[in-house]
PDB file of N, CA, C and O in Angstrom:
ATOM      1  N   UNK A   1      10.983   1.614 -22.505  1.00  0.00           N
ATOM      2  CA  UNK A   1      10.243   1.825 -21.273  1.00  0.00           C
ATOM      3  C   UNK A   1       8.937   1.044 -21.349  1.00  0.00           C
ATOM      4  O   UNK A   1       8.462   0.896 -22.474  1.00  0.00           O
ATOM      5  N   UNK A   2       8.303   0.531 -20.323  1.00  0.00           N
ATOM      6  CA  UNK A   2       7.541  -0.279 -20.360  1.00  0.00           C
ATOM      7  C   UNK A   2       6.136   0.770 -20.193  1.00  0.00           C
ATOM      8  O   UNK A   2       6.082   1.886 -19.677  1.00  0.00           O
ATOM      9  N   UNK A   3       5.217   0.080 -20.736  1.00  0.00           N
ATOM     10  CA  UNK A   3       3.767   0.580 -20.634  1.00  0.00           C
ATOM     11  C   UNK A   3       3.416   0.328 -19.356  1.00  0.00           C
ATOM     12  O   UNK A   3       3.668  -0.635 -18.632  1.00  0.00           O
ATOM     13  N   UNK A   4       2.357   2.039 -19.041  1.00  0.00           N
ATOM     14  CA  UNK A   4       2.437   1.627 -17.419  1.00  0.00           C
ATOM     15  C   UNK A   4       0.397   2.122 -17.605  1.00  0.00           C
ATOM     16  O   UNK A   4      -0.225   3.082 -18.058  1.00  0.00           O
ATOM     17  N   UNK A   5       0.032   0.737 -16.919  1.00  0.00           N
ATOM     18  CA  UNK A   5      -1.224   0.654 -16.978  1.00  0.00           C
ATOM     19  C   UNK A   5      -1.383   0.695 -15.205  1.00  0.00           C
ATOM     20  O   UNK A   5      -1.020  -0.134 -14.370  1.00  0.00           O
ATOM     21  N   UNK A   6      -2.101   2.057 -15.039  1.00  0.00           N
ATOM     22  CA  UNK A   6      -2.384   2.450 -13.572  1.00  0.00           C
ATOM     23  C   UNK A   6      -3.326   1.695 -12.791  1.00  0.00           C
ATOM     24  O   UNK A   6      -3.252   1.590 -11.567  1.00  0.00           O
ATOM     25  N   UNK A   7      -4.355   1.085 -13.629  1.00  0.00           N
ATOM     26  CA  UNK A   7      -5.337   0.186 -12.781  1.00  0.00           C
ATOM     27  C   UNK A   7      -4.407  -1.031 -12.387  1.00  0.00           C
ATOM     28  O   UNK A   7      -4.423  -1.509 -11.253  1.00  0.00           O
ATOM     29  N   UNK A   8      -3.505  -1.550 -13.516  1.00  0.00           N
ATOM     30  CA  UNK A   8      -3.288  -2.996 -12.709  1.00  0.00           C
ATOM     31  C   UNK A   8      -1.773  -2.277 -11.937  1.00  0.00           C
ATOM     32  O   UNK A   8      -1.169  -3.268 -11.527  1.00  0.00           O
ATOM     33  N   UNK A   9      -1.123  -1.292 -11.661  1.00  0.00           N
ATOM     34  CA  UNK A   9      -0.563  -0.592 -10.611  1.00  0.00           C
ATOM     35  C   UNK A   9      -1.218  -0.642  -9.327  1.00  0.00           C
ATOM     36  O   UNK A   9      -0.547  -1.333  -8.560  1.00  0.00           O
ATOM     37  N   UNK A  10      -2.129  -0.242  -8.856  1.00  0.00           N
ATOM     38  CA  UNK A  10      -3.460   0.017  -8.236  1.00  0.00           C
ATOM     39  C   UNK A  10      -3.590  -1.466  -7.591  1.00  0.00           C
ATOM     40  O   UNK A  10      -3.757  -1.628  -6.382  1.00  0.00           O
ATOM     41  N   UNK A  11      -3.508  -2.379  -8.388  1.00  0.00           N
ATOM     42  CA  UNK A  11      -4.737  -3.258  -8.245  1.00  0.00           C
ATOM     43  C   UNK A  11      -2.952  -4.398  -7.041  1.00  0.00           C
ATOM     44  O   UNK A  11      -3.050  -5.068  -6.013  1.00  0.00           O
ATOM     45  N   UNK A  12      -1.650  -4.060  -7.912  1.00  0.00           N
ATOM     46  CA  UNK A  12      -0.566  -4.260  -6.844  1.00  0.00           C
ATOM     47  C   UNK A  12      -0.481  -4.268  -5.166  1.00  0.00           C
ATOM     48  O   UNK A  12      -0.274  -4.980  -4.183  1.00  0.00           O
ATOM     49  N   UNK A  13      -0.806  -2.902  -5.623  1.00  0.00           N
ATOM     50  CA  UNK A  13      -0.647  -2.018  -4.052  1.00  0.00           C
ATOM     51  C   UNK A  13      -1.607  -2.869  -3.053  1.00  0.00           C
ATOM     52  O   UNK A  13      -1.492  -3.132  -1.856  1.00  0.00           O
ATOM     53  N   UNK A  14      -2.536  -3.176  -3.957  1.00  0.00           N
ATOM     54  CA  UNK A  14      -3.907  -4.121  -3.230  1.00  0.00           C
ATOM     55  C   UNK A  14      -3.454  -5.370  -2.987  1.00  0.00           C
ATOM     56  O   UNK A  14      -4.147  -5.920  -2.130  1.00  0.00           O
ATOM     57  N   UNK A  15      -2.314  -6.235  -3.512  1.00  0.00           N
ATOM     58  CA  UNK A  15      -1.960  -7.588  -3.390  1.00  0.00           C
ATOM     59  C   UNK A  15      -0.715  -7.024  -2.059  1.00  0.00           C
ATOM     60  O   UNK A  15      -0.519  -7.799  -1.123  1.00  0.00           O
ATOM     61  N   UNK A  16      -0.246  -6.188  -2.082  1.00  0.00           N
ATOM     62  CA  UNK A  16       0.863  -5.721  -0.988  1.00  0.00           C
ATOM     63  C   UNK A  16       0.551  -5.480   0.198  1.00  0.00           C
ATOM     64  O   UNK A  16       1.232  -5.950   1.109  1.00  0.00           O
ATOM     65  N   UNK A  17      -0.837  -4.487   0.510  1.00  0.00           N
ATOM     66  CA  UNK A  17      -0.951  -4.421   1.290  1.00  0.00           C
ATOM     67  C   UNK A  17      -1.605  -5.824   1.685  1.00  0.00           C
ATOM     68  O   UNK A  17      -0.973  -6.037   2.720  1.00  0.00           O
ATOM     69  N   UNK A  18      -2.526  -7.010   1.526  1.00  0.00           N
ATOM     70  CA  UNK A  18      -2.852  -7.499   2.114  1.00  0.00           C
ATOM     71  C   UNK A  18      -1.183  -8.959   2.216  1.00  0.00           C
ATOM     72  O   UNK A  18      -1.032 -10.031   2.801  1.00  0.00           O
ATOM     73  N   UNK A  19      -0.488  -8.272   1.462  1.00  0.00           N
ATOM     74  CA  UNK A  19       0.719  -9.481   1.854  1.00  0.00           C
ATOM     75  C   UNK A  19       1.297  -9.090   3.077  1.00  0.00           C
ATOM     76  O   UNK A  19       1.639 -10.100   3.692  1.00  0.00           O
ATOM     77  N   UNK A  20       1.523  -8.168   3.625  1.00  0.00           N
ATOM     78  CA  UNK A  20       2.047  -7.275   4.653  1.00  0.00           C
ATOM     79  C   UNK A  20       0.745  -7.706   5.953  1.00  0.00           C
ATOM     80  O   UNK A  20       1.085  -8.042   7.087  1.00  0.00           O
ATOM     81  N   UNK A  21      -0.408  -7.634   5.612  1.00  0.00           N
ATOM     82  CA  UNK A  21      -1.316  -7.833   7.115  1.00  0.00           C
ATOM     83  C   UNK A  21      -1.090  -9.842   7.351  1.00  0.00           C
ATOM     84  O   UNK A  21      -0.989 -10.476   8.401  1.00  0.00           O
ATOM     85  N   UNK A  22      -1.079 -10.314   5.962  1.00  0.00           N
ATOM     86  CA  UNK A  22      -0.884 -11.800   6.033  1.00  0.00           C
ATOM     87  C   UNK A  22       0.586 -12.018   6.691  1.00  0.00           C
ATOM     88  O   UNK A  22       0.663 -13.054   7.352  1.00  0.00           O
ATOM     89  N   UNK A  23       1.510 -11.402   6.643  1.00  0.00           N
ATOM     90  CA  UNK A  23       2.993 -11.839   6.629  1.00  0.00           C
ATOM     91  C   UNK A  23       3.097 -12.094   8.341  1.00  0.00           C
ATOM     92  O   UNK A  23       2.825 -11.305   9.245  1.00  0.00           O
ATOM     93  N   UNK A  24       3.601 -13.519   8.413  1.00  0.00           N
ATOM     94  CA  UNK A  24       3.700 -13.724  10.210  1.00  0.00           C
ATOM     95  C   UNK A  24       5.230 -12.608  10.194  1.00  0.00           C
ATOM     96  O   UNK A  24       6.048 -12.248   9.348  1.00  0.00           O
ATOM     97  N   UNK A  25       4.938 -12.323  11.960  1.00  0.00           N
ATOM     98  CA  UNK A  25       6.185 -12.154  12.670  1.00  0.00           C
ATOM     99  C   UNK A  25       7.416 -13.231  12.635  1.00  0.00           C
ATOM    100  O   UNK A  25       7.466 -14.453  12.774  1.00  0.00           O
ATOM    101  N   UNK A  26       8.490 -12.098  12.358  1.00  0.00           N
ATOM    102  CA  UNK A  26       9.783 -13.131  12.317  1.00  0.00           C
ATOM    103  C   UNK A  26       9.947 -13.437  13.953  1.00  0.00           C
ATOM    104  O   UNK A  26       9.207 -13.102  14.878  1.00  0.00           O
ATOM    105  N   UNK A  27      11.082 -14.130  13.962  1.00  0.00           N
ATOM    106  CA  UNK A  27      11.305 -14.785  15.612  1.00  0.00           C
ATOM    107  C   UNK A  27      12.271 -13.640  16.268  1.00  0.00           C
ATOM    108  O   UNK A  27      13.280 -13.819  16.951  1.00  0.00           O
ATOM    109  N   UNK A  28      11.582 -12.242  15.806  1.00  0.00           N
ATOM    110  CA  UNK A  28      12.488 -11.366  16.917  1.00  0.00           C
ATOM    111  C   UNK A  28      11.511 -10.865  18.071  1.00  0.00           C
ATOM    112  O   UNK A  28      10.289 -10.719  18.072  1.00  0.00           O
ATOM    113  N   UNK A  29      12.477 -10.654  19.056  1.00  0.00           N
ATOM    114  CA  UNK A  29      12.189 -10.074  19.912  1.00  0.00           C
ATOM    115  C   UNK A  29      12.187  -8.342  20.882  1.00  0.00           C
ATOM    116  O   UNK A  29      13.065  -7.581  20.473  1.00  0.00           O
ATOM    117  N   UNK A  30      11.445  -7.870  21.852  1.00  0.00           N
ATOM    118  CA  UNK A  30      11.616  -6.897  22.315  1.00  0.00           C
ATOM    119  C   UNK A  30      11.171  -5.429  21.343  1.00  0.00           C
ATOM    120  O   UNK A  30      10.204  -5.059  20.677  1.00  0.00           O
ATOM    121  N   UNK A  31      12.615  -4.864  21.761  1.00  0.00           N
ATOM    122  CA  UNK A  31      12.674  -3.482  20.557  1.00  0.00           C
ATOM    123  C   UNK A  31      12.486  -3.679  19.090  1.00  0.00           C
ATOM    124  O   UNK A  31      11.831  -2.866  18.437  1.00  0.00           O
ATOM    125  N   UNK A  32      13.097  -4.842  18.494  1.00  0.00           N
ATOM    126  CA  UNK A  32      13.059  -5.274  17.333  1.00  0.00           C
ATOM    127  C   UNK A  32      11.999  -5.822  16.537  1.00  0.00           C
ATOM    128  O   UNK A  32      11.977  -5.939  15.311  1.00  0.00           O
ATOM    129  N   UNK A  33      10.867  -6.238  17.620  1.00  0.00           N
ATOM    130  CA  UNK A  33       9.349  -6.680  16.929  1.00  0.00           C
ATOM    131  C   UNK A  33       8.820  -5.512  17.441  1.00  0.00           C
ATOM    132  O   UNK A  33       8.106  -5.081  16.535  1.00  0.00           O
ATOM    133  N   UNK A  34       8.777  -4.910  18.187  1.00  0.00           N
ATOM    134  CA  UNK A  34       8.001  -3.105  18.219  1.00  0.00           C
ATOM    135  C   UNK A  34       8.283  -2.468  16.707  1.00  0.00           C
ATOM    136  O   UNK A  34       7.312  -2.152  16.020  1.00  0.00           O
ATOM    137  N   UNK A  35       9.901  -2.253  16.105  1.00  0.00           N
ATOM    138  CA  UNK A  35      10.043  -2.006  15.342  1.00  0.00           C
ATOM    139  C   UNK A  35       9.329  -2.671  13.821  1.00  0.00           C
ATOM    140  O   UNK A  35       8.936  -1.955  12.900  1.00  0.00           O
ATOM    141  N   UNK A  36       9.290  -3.810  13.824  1.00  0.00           N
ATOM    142  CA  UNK A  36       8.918  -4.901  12.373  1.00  0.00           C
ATOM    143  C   UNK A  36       7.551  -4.330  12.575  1.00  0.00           C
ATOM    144  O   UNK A  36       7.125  -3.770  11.564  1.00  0.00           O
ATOM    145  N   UNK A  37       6.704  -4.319  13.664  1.00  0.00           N
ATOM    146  CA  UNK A  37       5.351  -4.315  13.916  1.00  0.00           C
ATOM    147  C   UNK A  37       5.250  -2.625  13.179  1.00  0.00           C
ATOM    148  O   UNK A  37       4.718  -2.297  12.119  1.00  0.00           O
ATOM    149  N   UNK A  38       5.721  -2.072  13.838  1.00  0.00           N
ATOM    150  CA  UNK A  38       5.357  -0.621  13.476  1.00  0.00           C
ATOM    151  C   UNK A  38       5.472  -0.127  12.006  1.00  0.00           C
ATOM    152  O   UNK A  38       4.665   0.605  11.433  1.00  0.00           O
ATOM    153  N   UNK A  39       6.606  -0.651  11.501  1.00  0.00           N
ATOM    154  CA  UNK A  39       6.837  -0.472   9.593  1.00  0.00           C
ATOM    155  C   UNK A  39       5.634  -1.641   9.374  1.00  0.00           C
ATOM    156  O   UNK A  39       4.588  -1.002   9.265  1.00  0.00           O
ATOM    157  N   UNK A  40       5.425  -2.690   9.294  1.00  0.00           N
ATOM    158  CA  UNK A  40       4.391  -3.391   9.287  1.00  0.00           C
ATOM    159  C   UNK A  40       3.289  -2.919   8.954  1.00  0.00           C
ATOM    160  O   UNK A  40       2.667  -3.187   7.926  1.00  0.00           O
ATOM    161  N   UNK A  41       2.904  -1.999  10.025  1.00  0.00           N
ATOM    162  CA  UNK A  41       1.331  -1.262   9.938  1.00  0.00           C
ATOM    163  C   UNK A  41       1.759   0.101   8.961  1.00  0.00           C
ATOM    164  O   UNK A  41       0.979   0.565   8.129  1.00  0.00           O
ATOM    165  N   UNK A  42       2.729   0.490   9.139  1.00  0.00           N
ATOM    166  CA  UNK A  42       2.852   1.756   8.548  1.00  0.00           C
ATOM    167  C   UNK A  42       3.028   1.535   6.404  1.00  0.00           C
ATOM    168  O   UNK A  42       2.853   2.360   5.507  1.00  0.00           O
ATOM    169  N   UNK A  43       3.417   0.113   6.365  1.00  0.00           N
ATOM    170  CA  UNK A  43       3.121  -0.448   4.998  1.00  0.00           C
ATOM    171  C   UNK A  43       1.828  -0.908   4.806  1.00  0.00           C
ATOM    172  O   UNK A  43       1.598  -1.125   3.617  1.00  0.00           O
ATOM    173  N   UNK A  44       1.227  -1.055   5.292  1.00  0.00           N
ATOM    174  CA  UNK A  44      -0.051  -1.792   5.224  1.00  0.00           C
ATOM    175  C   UNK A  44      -1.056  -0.691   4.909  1.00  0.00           C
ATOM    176  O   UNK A  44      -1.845  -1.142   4.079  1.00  0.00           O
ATOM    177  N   UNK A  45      -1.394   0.740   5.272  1.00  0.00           N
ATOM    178  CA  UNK A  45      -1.454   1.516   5.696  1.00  0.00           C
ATOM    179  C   UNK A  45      -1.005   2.184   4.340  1.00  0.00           C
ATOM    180  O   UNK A  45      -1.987   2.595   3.722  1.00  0.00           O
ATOM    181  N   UNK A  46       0.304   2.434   3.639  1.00  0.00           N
ATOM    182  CA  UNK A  46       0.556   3.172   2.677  1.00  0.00           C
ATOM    183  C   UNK A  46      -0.152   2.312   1.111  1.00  0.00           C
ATOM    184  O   UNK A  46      -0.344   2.763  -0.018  1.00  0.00           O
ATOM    185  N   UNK A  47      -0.372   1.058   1.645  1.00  0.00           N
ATOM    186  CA  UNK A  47       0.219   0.210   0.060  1.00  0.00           C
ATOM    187  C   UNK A  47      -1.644  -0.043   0.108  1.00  0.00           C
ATOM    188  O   UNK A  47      -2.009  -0.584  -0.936  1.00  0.00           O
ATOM    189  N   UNK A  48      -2.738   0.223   1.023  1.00  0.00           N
ATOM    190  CA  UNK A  48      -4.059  -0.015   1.475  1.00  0.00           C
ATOM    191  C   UNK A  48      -4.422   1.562   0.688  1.00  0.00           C
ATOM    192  O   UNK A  48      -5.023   1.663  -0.382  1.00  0.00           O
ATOM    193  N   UNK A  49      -4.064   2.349   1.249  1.00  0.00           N
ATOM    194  CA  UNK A  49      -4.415   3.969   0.929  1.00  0.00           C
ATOM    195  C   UNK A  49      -4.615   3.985  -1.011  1.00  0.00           C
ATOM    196  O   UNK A  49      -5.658   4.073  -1.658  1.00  0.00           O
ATOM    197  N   UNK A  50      -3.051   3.852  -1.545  1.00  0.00           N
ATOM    198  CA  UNK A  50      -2.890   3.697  -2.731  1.00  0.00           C
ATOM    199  C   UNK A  50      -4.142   2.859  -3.235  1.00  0.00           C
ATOM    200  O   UNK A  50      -4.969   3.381  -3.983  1.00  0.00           O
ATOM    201  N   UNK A  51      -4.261   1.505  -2.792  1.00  0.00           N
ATOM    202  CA  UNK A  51      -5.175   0.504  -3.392  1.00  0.00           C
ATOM    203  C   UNK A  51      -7.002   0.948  -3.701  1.00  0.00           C
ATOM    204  O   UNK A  51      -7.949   0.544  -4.376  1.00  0.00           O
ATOM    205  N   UNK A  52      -6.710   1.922  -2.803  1.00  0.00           N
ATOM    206  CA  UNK A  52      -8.235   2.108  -2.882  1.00  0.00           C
ATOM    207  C   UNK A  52      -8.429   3.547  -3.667  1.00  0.00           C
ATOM    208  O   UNK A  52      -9.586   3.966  -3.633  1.00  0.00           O
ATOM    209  N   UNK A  53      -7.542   4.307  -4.316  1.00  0.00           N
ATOM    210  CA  UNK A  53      -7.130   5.080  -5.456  1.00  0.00           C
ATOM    211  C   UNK A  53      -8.080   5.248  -6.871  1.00  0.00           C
ATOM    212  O   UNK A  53      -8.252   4.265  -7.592  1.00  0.00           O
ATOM    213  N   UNK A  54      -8.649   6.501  -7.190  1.00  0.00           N
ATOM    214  CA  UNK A  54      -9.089   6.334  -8.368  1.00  0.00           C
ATOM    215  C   UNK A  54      -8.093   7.468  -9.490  1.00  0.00           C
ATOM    216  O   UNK A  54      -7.357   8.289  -8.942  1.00  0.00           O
ATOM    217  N   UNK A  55      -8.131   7.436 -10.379  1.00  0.00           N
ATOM    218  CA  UNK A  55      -6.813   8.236 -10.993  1.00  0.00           C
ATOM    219  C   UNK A  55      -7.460   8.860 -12.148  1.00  0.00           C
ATOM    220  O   UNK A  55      -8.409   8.424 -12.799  1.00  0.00           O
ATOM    221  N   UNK A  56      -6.876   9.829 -12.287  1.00  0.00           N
ATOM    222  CA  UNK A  56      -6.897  10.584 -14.094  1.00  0.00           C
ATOM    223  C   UNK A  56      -5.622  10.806 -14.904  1.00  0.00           C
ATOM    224  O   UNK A  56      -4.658  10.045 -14.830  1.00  0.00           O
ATOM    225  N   UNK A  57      -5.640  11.226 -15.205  1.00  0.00           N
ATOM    226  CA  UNK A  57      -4.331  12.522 -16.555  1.00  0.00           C
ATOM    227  C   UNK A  57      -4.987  13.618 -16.154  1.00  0.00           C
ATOM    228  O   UNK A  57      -6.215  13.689 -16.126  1.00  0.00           O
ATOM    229  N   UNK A  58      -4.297  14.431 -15.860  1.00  0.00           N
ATOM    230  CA  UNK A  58      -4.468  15.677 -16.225  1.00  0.00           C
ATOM    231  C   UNK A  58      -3.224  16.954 -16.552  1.00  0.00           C
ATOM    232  O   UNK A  58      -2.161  16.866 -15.937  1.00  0.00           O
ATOM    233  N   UNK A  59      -3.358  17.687 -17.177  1.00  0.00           N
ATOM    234  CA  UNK A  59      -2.195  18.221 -17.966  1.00  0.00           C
ATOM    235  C   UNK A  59      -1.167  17.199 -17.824  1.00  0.00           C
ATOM    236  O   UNK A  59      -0.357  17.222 -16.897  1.00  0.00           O
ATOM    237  N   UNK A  60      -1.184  16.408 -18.621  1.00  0.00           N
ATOM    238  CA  UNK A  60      -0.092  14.920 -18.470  1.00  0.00           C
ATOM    239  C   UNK A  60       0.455  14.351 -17.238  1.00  0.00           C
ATOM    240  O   UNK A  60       1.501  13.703 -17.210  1.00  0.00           O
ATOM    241  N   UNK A  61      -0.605  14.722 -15.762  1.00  0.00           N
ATOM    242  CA  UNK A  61       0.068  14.414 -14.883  1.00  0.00           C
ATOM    243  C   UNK A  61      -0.741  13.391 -14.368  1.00  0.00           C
ATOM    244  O   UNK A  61      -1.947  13.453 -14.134  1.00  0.00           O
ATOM    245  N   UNK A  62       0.277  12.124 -14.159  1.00  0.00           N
ATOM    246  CA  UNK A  62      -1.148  10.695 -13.162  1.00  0.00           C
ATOM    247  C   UNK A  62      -1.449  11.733 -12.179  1.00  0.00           C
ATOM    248  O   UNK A  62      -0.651  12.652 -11.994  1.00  0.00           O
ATOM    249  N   UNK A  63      -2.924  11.618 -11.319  1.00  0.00           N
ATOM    250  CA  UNK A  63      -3.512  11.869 -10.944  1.00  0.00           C
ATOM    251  C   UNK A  63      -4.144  10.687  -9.679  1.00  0.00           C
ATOM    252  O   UNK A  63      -5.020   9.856  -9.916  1.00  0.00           O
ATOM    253  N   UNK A  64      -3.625  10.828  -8.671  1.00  0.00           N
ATOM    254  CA  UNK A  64      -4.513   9.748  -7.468  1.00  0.00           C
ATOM    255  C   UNK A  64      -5.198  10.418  -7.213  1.00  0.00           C
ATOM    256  O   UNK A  64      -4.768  11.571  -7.185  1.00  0.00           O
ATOM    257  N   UNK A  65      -6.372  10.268  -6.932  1.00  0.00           N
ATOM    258  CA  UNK A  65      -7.155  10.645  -6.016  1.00  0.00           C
ATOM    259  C   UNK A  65      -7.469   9.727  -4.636  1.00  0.00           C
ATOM    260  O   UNK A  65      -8.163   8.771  -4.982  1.00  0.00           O
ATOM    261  N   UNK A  66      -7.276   9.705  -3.630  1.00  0.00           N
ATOM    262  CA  UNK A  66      -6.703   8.678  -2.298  1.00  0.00           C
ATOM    263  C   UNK A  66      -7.720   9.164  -1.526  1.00  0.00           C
ATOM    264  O   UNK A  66      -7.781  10.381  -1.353  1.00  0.00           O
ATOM    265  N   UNK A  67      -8.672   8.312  -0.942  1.00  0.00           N
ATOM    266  CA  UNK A  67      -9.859   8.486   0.241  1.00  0.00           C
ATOM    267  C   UNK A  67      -8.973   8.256   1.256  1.00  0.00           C
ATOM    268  O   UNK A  67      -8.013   7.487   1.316  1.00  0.00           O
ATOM    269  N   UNK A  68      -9.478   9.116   2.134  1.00  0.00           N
ATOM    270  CA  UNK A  68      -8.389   9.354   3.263  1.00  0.00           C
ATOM    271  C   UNK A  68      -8.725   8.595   4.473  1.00  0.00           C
ATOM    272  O   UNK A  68      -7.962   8.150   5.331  1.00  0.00           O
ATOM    273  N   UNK A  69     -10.854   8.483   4.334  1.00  0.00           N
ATOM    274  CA  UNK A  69     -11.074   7.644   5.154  1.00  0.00           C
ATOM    275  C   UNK A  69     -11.497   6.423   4.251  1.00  0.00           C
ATOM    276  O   UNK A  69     -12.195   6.414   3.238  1.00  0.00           O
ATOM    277  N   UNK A  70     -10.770   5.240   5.020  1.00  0.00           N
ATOM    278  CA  UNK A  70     -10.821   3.771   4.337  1.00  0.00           C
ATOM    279  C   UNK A  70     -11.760   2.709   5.127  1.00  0.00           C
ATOM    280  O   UNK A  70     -12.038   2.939   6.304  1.00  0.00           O
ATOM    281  N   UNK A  71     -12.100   1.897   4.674  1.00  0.00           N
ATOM    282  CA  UNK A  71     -13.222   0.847   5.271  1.00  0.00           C
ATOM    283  C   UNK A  71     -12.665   0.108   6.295  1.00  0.00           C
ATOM    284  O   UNK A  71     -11.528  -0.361   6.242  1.00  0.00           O
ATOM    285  N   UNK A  72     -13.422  -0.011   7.222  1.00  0.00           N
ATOM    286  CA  UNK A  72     -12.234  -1.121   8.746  1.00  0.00           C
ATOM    287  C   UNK A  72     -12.166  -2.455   7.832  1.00  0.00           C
ATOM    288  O   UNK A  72     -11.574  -3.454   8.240  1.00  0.00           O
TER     289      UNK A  72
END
């Protein structure tokens, strides 16, 4: 099993979410870019939350701690 170092975990979520706000729209249309758009923000949004994360151990458990309000 691989060693799991939570800061550079963390520091992922931070390269994801801003790959997700960078990533153009594919060439769909209608219902189907409502849809891309909406998982879009809703990743951006999960993988942003995580990134800004500070963590512990405690009784052997990772620990996020996640600010709920984030910087515009």
């Amino acid at each position: 099993m691989a060693q799991l170092d939570v800061d550079k975990m963390i520091e992922r979520f931070g390269r994801r979410a801003q790959a997700v706000k960078d990533r153009p729209l594919p060439p769909v249309a209608g219902e189907e870019r409502k849809k891309f758009v909406e998982q879009a923000e809703t990743d951006y949004t999960d993988y942003l939350l995580v990134s800004k994360a500070t963590w512990s151990v405690e009784d052997g458990n990772l620990v996020l701690t996640i600010p709920l309000k984030l910087p515009d």
